[in-house]
ROSE-4610 file (N, C-alpha, C; in Angstrom, 1 decimal, always signed):
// ROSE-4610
residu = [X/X/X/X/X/X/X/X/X/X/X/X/X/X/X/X/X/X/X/X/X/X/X/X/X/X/X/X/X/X/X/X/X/X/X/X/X/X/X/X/X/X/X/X/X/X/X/X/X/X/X/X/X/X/X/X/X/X/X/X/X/X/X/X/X/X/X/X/X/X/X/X/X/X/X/X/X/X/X/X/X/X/X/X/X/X/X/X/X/X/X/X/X/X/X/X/X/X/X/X/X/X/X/X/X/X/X/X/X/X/X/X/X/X/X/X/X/X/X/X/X/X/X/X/X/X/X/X/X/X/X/X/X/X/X/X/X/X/X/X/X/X/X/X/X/X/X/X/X/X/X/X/X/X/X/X/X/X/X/X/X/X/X/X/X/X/X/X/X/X/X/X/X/X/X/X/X/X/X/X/X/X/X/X/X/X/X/X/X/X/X/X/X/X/X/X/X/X/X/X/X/X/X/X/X/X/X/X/X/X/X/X/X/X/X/X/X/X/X/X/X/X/X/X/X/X/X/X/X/X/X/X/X/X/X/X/X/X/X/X/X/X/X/X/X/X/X/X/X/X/X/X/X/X/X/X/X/X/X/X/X/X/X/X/X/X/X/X/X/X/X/X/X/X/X/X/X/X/X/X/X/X/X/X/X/X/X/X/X/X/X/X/X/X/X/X/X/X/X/X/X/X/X/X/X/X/X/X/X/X/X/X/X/X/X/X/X/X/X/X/X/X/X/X/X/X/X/X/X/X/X/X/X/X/X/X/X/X/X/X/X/X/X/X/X/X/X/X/X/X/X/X/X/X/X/X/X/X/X/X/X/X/X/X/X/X/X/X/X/X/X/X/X/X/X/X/X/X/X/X/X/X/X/X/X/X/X/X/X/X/X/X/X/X/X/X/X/X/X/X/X/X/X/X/X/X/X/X/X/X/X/X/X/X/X/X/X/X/X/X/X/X/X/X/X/X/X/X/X/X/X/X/X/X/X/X/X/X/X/X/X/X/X/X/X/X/X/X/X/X/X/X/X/X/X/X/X/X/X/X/X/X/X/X/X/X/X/X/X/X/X/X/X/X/X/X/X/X/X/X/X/X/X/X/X/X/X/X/X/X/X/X/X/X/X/X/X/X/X/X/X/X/X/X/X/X/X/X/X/X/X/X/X/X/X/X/X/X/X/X/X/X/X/X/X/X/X/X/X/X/X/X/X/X/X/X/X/X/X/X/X/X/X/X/X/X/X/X/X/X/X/X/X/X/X/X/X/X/X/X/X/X/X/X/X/X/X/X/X/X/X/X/X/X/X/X/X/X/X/X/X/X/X/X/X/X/X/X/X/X/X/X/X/X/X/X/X]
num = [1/1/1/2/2/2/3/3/3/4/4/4/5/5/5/6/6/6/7/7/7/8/8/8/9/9/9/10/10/10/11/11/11/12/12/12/13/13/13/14/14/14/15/15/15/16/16/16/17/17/17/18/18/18/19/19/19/20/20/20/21/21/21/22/22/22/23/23/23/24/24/24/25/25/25/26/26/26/27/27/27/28/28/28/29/29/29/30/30/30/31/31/31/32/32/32/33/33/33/34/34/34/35/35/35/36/36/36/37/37/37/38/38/38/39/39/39/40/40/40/41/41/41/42/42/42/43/43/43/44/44/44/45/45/45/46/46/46/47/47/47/48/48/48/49/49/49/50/50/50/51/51/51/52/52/52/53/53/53/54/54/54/55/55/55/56/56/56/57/57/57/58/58/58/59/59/59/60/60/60/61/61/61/62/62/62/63/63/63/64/64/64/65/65/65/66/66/66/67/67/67/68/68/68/69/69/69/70/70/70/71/71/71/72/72/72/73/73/73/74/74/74/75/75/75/76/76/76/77/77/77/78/78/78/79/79/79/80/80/80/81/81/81/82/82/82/83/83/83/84/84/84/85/85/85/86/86/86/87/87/87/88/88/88/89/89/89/90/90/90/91/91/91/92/92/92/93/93/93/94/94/94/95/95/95/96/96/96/97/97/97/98/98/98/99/99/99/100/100/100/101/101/101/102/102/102/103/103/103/104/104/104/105/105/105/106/106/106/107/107/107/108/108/108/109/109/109/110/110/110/111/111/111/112/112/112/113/113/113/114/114/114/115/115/115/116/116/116/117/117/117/118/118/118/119/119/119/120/120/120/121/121/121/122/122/122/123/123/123/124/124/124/125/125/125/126/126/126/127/127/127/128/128/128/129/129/129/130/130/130/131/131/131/132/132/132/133/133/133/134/134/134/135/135/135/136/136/136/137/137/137/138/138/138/139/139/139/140/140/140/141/141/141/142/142/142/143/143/143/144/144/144/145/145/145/146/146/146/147/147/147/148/148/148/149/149/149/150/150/150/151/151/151/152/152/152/153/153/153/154/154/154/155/155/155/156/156/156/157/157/157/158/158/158/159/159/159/160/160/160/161/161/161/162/162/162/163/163/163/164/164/164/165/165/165/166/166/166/167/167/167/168/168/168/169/169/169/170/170/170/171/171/171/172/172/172/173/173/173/174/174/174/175/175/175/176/176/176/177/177/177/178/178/178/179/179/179/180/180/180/181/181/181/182/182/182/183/183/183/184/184/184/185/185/185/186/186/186/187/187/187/188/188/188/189/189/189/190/190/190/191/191/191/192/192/192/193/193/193/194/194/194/195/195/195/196/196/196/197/197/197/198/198/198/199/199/199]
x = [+166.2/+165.9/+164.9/+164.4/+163.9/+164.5/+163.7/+164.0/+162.9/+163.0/+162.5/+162.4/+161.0/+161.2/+162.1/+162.4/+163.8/+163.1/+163.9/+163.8/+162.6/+161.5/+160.9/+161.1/+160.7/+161.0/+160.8/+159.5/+159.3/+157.7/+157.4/+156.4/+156.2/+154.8/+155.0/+153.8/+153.4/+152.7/+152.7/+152.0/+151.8/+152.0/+152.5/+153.0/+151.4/+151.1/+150.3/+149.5/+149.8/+148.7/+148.7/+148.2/+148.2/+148.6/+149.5/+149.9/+150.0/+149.2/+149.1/+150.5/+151.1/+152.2/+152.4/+151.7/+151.0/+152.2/+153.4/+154.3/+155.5/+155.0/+156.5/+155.5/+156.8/+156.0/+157.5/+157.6/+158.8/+158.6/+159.4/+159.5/+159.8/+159.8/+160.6/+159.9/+160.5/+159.9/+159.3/+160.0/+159.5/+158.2/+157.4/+156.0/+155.6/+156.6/+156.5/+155.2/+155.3/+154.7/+153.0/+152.4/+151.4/+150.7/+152.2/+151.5/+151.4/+151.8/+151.7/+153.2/+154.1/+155.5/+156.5/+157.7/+158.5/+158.5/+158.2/+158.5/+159.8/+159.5/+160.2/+159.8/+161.0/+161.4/+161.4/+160.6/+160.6/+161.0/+161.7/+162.0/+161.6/+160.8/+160.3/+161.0/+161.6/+162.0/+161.8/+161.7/+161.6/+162.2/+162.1/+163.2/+162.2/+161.6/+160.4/+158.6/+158.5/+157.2/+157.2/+155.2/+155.3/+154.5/+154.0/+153.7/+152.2/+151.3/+149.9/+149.8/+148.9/+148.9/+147.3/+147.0/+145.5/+145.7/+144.5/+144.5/+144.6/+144.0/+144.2/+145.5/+146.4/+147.9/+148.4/+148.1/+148.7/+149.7/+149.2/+149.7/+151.3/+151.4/+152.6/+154.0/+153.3/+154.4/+155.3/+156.6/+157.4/+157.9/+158.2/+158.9/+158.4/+159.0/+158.4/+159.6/+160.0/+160.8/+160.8/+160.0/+159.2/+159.8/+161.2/+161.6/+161.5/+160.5/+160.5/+161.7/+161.9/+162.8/+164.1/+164.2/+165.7/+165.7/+164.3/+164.3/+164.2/+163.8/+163.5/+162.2/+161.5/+160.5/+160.8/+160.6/+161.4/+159.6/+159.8/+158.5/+159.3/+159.3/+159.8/+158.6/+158.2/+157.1/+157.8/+156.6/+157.7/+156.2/+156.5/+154.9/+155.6/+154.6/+154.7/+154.4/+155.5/+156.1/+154.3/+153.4/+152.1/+151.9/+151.5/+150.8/+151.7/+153.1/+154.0/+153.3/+152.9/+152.6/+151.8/+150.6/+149.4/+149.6/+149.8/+150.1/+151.0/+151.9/+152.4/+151.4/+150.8/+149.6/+148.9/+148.4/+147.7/+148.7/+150.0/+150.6/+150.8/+150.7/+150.5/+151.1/+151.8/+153.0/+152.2/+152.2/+151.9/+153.4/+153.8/+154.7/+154.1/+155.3/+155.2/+154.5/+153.8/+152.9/+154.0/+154.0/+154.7/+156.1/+156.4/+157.4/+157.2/+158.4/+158.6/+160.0/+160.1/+161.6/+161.7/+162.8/+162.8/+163.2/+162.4/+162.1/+162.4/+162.7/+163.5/+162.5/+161.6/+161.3/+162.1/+162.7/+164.2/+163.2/+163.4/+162.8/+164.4/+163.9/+164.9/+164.3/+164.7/+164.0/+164.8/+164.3/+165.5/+164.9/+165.4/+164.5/+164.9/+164.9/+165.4/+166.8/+167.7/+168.8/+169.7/+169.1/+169.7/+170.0/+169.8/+169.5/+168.8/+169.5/+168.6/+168.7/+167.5/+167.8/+166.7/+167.8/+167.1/+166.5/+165.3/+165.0/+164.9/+164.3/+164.0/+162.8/+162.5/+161.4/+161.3/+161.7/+161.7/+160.8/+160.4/+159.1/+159.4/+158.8/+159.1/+157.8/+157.9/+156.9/+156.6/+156.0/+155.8/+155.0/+155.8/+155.0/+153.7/+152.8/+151.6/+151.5/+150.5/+150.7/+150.0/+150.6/+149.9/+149.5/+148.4/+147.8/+148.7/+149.2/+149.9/+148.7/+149.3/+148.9/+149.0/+147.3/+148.1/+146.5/+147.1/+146.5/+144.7/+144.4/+142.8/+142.0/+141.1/+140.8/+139.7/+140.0/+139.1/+137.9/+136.7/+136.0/+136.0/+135.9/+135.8/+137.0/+138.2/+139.2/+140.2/+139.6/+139.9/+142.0/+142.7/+143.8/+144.5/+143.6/+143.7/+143.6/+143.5/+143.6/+144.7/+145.3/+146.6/+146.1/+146.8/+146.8/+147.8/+147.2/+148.7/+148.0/+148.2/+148.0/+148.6/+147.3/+147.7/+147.8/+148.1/+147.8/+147.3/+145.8/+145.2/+145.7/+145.4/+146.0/+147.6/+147.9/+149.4/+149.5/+150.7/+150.5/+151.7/+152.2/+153.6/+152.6/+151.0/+151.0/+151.1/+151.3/+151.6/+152.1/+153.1/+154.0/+153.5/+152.9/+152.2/+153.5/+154.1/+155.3/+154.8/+155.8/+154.9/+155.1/+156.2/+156.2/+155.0/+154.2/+153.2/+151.9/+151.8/+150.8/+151.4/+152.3/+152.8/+152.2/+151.9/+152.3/+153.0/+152.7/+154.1/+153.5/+154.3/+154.4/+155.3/+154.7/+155.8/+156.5/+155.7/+156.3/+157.1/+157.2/+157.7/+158.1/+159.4/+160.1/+159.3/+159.4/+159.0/+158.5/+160.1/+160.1/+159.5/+159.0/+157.5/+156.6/+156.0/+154.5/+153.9/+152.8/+152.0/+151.1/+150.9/+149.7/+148.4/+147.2/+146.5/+145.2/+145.2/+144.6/+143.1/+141.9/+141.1/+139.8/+140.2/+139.5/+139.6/+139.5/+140.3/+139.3/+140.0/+140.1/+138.6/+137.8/+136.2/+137.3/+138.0/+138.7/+140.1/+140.3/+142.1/+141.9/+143.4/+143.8/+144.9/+144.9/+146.2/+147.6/+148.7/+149.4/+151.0/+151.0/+152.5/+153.7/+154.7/+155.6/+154.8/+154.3/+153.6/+152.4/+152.2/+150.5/+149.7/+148.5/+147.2/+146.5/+146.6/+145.7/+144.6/+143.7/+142.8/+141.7/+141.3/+140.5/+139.5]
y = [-186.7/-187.4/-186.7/-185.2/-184.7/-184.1/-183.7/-183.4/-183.0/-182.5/-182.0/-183.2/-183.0/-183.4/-182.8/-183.6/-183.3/-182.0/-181.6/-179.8/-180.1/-179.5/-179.4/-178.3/-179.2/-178.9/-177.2/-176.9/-175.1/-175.4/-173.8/-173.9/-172.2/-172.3/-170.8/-170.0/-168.7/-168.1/-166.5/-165.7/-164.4/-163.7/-162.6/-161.4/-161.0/-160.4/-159.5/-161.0/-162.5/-163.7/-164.2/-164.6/-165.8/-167.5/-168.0/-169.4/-170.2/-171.6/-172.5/-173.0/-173.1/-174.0/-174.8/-176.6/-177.0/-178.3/-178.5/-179.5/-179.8/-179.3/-179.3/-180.0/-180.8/-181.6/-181.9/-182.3/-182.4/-184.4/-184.6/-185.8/-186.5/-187.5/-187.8/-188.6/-190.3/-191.1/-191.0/-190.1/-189.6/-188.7/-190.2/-189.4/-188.6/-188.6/-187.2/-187.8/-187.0/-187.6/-187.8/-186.6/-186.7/-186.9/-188.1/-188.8/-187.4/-186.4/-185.8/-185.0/-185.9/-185.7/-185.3/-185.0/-184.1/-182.7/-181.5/-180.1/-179.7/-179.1/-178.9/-177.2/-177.0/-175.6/-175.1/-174.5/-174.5/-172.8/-172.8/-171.2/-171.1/-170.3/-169.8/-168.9/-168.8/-167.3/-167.3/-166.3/-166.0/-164.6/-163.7/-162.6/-161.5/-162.1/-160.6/-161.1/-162.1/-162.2/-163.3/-162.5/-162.9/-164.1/-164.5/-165.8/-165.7/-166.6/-166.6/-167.8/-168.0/-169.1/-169.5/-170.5/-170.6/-170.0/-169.3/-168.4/-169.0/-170.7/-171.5/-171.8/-171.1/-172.4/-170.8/-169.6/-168.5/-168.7/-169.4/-170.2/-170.2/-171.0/-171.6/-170.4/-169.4/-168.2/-167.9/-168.4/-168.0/-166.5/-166.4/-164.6/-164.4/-162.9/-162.6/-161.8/-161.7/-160.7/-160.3/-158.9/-158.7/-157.3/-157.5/-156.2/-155.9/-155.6/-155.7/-154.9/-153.8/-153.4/-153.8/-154.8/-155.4/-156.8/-157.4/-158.4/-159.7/-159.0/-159.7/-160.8/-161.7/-162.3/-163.3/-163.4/-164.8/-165.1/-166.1/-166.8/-167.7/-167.7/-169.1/-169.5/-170.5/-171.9/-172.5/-172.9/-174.1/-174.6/-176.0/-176.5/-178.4/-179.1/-180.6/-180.9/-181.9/-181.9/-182.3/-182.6/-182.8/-181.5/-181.0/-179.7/-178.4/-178.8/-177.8/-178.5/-179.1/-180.4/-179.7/-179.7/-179.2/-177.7/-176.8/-175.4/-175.6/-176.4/-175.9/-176.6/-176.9/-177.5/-175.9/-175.1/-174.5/-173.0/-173.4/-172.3/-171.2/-170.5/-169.7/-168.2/-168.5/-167.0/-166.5/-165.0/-163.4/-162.8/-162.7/-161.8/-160.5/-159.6/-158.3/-157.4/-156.6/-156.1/-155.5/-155.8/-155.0/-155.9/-157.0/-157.6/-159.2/-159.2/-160.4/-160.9/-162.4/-162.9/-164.3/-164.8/-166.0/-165.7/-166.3/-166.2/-167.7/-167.9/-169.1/-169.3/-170.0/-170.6/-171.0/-170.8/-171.6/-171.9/-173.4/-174.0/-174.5/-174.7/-174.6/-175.4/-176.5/-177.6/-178.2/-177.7/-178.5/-179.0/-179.3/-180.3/-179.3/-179.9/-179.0/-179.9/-180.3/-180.9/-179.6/-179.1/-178.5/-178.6/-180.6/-181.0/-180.8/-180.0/-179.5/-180.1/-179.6/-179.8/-178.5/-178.8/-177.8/-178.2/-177.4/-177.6/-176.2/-176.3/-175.1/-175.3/-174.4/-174.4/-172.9/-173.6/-172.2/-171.6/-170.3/-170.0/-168.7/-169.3/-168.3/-167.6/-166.5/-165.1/-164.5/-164.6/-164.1/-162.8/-162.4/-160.9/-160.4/-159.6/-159.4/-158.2/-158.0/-156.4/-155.8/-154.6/-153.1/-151.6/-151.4/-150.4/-148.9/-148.3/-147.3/-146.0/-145.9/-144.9/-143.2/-142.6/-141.4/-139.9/-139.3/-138.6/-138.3/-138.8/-138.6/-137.3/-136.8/-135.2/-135.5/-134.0/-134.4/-132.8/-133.0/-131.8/-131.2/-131.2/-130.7/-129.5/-130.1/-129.6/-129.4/-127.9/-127.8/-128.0/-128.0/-127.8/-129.0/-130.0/-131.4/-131.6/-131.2/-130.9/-130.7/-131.2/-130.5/-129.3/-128.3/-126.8/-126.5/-126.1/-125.3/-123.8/-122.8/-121.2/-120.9/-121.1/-120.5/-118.8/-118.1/-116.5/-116.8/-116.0/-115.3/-114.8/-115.6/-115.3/-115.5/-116.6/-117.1/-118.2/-117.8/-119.1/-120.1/-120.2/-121.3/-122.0/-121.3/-122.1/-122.7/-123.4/-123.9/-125.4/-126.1/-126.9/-127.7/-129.3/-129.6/-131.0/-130.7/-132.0/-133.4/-134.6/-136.0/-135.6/-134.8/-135.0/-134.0/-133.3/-133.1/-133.8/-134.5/-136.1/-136.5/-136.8/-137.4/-138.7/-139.6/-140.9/-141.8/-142.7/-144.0/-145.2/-146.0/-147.7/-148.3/-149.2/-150.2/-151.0/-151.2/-152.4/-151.9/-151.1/-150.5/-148.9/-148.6/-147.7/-146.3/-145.3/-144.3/-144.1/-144.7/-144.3/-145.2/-146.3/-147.5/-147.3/-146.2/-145.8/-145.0/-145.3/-144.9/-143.4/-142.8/-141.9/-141.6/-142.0/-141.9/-140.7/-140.0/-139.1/-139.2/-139.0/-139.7/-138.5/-137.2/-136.3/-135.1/-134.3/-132.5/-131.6/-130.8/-129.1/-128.7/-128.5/-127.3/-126.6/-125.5/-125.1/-124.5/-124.3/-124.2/-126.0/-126.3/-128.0/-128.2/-129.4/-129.9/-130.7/-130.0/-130.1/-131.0/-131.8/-132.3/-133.2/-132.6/-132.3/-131.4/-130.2/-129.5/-130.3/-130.9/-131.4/-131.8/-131.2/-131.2/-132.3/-132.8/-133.9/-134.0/-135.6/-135.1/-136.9/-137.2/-138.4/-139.5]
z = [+245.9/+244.6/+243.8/+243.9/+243.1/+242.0/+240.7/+239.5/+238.9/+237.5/+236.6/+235.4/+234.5/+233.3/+232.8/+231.8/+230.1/+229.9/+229.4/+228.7/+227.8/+227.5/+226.6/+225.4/+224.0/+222.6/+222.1/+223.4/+222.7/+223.0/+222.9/+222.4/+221.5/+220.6/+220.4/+220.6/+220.4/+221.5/+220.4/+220.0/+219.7/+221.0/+219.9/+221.1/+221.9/+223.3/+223.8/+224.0/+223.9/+223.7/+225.0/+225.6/+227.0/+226.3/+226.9/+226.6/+227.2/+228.1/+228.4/+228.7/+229.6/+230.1/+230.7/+230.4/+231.7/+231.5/+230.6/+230.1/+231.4/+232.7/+233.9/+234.7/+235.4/+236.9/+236.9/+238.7/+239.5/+239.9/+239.5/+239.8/+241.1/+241.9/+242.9/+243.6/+244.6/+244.7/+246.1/+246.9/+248.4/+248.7/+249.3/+249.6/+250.5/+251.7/+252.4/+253.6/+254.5/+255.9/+255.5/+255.1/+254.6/+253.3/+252.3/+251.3/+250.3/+250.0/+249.4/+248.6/+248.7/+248.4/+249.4/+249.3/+250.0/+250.3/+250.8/+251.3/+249.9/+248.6/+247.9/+247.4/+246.8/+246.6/+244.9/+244.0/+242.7/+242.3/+241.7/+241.3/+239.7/+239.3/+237.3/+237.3/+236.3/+235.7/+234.3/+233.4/+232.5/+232.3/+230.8/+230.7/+230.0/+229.3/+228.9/+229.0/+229.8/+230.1/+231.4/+231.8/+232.9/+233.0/+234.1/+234.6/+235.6/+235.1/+235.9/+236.0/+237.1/+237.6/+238.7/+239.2/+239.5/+241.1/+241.2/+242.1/+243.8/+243.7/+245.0/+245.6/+244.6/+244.9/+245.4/+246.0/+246.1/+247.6/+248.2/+249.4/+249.1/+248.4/+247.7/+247.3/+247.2/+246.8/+248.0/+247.6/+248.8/+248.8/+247.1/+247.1/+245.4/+244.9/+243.5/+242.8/+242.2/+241.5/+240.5/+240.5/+239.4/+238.9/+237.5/+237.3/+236.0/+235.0/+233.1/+233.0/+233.4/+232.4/+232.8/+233.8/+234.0/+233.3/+232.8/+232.1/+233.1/+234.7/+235.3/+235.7/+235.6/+235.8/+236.4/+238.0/+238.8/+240.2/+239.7/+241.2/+241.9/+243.1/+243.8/+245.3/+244.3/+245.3/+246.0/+247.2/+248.7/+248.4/+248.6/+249.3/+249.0/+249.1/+249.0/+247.9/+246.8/+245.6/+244.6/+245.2/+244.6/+244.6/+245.7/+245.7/+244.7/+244.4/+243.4/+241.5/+241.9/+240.3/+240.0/+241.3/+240.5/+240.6/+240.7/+240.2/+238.8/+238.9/+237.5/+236.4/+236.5/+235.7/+235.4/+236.3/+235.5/+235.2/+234.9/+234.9/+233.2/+233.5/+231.6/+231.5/+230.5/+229.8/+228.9/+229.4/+228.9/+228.5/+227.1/+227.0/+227.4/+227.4/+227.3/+226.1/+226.4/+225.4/+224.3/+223.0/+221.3/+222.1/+222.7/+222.7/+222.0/+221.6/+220.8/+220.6/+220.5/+220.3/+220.8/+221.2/+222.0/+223.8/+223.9/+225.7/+226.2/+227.5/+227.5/+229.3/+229.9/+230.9/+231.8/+232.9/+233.5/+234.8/+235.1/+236.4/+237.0/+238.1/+239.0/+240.5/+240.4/+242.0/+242.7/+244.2/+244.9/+246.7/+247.0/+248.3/+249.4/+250.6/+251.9/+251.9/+251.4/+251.3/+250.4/+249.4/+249.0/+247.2/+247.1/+245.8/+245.1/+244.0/+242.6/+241.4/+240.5/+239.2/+238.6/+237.2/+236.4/+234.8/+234.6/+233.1/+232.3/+231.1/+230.8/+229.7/+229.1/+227.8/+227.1/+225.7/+225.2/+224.4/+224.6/+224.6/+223.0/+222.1/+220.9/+220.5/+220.7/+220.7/+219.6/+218.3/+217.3/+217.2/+215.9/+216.3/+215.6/+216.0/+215.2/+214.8/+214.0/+212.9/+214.2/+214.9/+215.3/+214.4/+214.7/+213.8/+214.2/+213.5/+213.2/+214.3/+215.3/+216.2/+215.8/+215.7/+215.5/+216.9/+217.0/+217.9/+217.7/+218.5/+218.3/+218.4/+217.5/+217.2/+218.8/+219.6/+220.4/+219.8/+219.5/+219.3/+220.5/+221.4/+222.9/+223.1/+222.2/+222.6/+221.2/+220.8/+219.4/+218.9/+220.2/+220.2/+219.7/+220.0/+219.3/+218.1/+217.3/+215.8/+215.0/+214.2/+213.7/+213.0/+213.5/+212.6/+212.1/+210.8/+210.2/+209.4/+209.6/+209.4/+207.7/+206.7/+205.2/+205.0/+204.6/+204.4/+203.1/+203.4/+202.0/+200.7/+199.5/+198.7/+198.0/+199.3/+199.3/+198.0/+197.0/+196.2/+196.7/+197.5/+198.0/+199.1/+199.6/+200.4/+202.5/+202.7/+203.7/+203.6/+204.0/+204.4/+205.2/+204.9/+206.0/+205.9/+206.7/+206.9/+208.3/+207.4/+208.2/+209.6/+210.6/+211.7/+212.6/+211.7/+212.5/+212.7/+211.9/+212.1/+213.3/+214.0/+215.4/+215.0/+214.0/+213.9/+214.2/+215.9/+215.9/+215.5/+215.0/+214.8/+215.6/+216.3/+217.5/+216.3/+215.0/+214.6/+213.3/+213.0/+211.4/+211.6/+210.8/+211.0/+210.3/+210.6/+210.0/+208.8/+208.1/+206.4/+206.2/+206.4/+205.4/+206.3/+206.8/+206.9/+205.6/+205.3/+204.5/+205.0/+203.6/+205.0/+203.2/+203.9/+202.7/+202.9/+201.7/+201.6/+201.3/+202.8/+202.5/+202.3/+202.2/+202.1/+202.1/+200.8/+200.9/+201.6/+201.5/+202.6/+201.5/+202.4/+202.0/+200.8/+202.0/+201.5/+200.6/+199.8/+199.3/+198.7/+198.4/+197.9/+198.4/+198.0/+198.5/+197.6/+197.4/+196.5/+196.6/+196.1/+196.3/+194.9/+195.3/+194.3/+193.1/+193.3/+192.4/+191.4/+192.3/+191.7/+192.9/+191.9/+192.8/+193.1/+194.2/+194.8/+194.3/+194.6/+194.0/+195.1/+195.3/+196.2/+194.8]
């Protein structure tokens, strides 16, 4: 005669954020030899984030299946239907770092009979601005630098095109990056569509 609360409505949560999931408890009227419920079986899964939980109830882990890039995230707890209550009380979802979308909680409870039930909760992940990543000058290590080689007295110059910045964004495509010109060359200038820069 165990179960799950009704599905819960959602909750929502920023990407890279920790979120409180404390809305599950397993129901059931069998208090079990030592007053502490029945010997019950709880399985979590989730699809792009994972699951923490308080470090006392480690007992409780029967197995783990832990595969991100199969979109796997599965726990399954055994213990007496109190002692499963209070773990999911302190239980809390980490998406996956630069992931976002709707993620869906799947609980899954069933006794040593075999009788289950299931809920779920769906977990919507919003996304937050990441700063546009680009290679750090290391002085130590002059190779770190972008170079590009002008010849003396050249009037065409040198060609300094966006893919040698090695600029990525997790969150925005190439063509809507910006790149702002925050300081000219000692030497020579810098020119584009035949006009001269200027700060």
């Amino acid at each position: 005669d165990e179960g799950t609360t009704p599905t819960h409505p959602g909750i929502e949560v920023e990407e890279d954020y920790r979120v409180s999931i404390n809305h599950i408890s397993i129901v059931g009227h069998d208090r079990g030899v030592d007053g502490r419920g029945d010997l019950i079986t709880v399985e979590l899964e989730t699809k792009f984030g994972d699951l923490f939980y308080d470090s006392q109830y480690a007992s409780l882990l029967e197995s783990s299946d832990i595969r991100p890039d199969d979109g796997v995230y599965k726990y399954v707890f055994k213990g007496a239907r109190d002692d499963i209550n209070d773990l999911l009380q302190t239980l809390e979802y980490q998406g996956a770092q630069d992931k976002y979308g709707t993620d869906v909680l799947k609980v899954t409870a069933y006794d040593q009979e075999g009788v289950r039930s299931t809920g779920s909760i769906e977990i919507r992940v919003t996304p937050i601005p990441d700063a546009p990543v680009m290679p750090d000058y290391d002085p130590d290590n002059p190779g770190s630098m972008l170079n590009a080689t002008a010849k003396e007295n050249d009037v065409n110059g040198v060609e300094l095109n966006y893919g040698m910045f090695q600029i990525t964004d997790v969150d925005t495509s190439d063509s809507l990056l910006t790149i702002k010109v925050i300081g000219l060359p000692e030497y020579g200038y810098l020119m584009k569509d035949g006009v001269r820069l200027s700060v």
